[in-house]
C-alpha positions in Angstrom: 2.3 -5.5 16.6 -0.3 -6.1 19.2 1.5 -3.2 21.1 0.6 -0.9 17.7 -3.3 -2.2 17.7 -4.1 -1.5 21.3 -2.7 1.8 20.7 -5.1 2.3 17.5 -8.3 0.9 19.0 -9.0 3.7 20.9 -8.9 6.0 18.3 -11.3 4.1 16.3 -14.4 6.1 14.8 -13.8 8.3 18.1 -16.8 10.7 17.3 -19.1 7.2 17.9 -19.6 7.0 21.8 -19.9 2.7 21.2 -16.7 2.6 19.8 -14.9 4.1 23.3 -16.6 1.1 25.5 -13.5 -1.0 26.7 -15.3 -4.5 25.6 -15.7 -2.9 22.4 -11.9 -2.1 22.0 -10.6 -5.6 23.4 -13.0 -7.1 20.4 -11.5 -5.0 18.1 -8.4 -6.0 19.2 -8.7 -9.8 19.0 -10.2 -9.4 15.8 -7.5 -7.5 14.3 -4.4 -9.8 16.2 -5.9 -12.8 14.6 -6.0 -11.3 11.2 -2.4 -9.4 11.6 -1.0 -13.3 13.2 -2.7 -15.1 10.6 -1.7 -12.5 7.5 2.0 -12.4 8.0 3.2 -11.3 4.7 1.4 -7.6 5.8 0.7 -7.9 9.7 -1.1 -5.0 11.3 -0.7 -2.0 9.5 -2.9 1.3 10.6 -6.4 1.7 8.9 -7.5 -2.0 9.1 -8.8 -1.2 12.2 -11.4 1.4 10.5 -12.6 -1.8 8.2 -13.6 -3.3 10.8 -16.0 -1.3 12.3 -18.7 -1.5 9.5 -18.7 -5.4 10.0 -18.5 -5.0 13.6 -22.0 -2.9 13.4 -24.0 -5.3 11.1 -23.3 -8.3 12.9 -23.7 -6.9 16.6 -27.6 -5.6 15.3 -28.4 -8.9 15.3 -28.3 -8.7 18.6 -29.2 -5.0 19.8 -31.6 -2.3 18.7 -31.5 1.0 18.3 -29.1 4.1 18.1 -25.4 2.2 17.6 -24.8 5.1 20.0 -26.7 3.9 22.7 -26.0 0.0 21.9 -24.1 -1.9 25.3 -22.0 -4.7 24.2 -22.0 -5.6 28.0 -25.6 -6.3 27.1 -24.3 -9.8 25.1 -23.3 -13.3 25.9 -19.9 -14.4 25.7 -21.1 -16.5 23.2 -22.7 -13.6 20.9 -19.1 -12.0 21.1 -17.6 -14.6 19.5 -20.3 -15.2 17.1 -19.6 -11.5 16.3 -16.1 -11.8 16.5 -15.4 -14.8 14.4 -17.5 -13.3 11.6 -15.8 -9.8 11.4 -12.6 -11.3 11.2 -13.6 -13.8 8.1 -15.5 -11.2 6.7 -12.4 -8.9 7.1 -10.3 -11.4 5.5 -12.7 -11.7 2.1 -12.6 -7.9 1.4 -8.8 -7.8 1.6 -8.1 -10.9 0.3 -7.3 -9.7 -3.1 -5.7 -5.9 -1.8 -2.1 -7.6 0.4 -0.5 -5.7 -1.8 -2.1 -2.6 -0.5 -0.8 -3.5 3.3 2.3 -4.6 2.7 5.7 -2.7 2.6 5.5 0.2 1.0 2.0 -0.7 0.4 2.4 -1.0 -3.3 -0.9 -1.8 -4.3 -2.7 1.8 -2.6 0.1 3.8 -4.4 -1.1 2.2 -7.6 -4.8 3.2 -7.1 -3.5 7.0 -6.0 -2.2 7.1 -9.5 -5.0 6.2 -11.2 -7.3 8.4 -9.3 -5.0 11.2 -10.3 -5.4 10.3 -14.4 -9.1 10.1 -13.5 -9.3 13.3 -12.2 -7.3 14.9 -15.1 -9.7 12.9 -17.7 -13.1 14.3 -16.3 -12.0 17.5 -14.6 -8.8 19.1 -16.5 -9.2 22.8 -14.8 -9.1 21.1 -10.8 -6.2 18.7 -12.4 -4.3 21.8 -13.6 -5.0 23.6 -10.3 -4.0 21.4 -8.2 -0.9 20.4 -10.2 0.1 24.4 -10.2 -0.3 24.7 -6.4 2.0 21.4 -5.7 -0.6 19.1 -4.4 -0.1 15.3 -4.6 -2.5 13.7 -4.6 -0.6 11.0 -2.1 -0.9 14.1 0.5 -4.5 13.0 0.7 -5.7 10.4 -1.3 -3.6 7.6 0.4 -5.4 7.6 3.4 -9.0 7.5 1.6 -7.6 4.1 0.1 -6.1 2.9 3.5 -9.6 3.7 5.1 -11.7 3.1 2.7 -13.3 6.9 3.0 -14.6 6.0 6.6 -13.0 8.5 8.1 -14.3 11.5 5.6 -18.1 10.9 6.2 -20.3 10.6 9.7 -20.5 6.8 10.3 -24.2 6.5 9.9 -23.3 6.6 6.6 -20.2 4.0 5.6 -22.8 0.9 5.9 -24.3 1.8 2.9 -21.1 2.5 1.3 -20.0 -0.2 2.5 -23.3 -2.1 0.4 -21.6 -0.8 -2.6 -17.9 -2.0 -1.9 -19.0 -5.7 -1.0 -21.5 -5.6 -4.5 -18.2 -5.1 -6.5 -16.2 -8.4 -5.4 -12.8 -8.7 -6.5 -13.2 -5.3 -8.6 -13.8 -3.2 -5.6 -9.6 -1.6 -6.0 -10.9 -0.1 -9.3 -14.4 1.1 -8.2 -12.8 2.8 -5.4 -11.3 5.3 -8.0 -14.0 6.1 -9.1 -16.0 6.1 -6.2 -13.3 8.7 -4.8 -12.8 10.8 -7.4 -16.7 11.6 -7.6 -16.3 12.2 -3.8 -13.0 15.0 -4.7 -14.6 16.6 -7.2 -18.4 17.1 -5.3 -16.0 19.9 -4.2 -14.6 20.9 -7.6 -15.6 24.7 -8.1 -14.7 24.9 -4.2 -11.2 23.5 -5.0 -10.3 25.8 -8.1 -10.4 29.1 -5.7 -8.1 27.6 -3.0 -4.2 28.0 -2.9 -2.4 24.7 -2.1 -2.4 25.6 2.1 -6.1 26.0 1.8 -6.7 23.1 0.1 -4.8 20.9 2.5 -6.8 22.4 5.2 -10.2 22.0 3.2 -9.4 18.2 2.0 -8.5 17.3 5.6 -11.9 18.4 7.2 -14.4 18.1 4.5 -17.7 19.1 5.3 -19.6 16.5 4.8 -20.8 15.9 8.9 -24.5 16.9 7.7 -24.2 14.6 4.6 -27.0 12.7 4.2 -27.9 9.9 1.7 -28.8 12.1 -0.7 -25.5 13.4 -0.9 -23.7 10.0 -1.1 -26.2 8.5 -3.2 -25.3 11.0 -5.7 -21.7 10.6 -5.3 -22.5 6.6 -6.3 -24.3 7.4 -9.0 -21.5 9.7 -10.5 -19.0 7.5 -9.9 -21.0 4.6 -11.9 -21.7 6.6 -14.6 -18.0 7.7 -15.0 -17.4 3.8 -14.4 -19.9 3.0 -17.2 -18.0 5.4 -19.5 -14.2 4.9 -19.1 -13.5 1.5 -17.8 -13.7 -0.4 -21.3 -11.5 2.5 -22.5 -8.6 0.4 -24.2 -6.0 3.1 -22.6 -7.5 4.0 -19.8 -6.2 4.3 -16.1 -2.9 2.1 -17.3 -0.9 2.1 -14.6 
């Protein structure tokens, strides 16, 4: 296990300069051995170390200014590191407290959601539904690793703390508002989608262009995806898994 995390540290958020600092990495990887030691029914399994990285940021600016880019955790006490370290790691535990289902073998609980994004989709967008359906593409191909990284690895990182606003105001019903959240994400791309064959749309979902997003452009993927919520959660029938 702690074999599999100091492999993945290093390849956390690896466009973000801060994230490749070897005191950086060691934090990340006492953070997510005490979690994996201390969760045994899932352990480590890859992507939890993306979910740390947004707590990782808040906290350490309590402590250092400016460009995360140019930030120097060298520049901090022992002290402030495990300040820092001890909150990520109870802060990590509160989001997933109610998804072990969606770390554990199998994970269950993420296969779940990947179905329900898929009715989604077909309830609000039949023609890139269809589309998709008639060039072979599972949704599981791509939409399993949104849910395992909670999108963090689809936008620029400037970004995922104000995402990540939105995830901590929905609580315990943050596994349903992710399928929404994700299927207004997809389908920003929609009349983009319906001209690609199923090759070209692996390629296209797997490097999405959003590196010049700004908020703008996620804003109005939030408000989409709370307007769909408004409109189709209560539905007696809808999304049953």
């Amino acid at each position: 296990m702690l074999r599999q995390i100091a492999v993945d540290c290093p390849r956390t958020v690896p466009d973000v300069l801060f994230f490749q600092q070897a005191q950086v990495q060691k934090s990340l990887e006492r953070i997510l051995y005490t979690w994996a030691i201390r969760h045994p029914a899932s352990g480590y399994v890859q992507g939890i170390n993306d979910l740390v990285t947004p707590f990782l940021v808040v906290f350490l600016s309590e402590y250092l200014e400016g460009k995360v880019e140019n930030w120097s955790i060298s520049d901090l006490s022992s002290e402030q590191i495990s300040n820092m370290e001890a909150d990520c790691y109870w802060c990590l535990t509160k989001l997933l407290d109610g998804m072990q289902d969606h770390y554990t073998f199998a994970q269950p609980g993420i296969q779940r959601l990947v179905f329900k994004l898929k009715e989604l989709v077909r309830r609000i967008d039949e023609p890139v539904s269809r589309h998709m359906e008639e060039q072979g593409l599972e949704f599981l191909q791509f939409a399993f690793r949104w849910f395992n990284c909670f999108l963090i690895r689809e936008i620029p990182f400037h970004l995922v703390t104000r995402l990540w606003d939105t995830y901590l105001a929905e609580g315990d019903a943050l596994p349903d508002f992710l399928v929404y959240i994700f299927a207004s994400f997809l389908l920003t791309w929609s009349e983009k989608l319906r001209k690609l064959d199923f090759q070209e749309m692996v390629m296209f979902i797997q490097h999405l262009p959003t590196n010049n997003w700004t908020h703008i452009e996620l804003e109005m993927v939030l408000s989409q995806a709370y307007m769909w919520h408004s409109m189709f959660n209560n539905s007696p029938s809808h999304l049953a898994s």
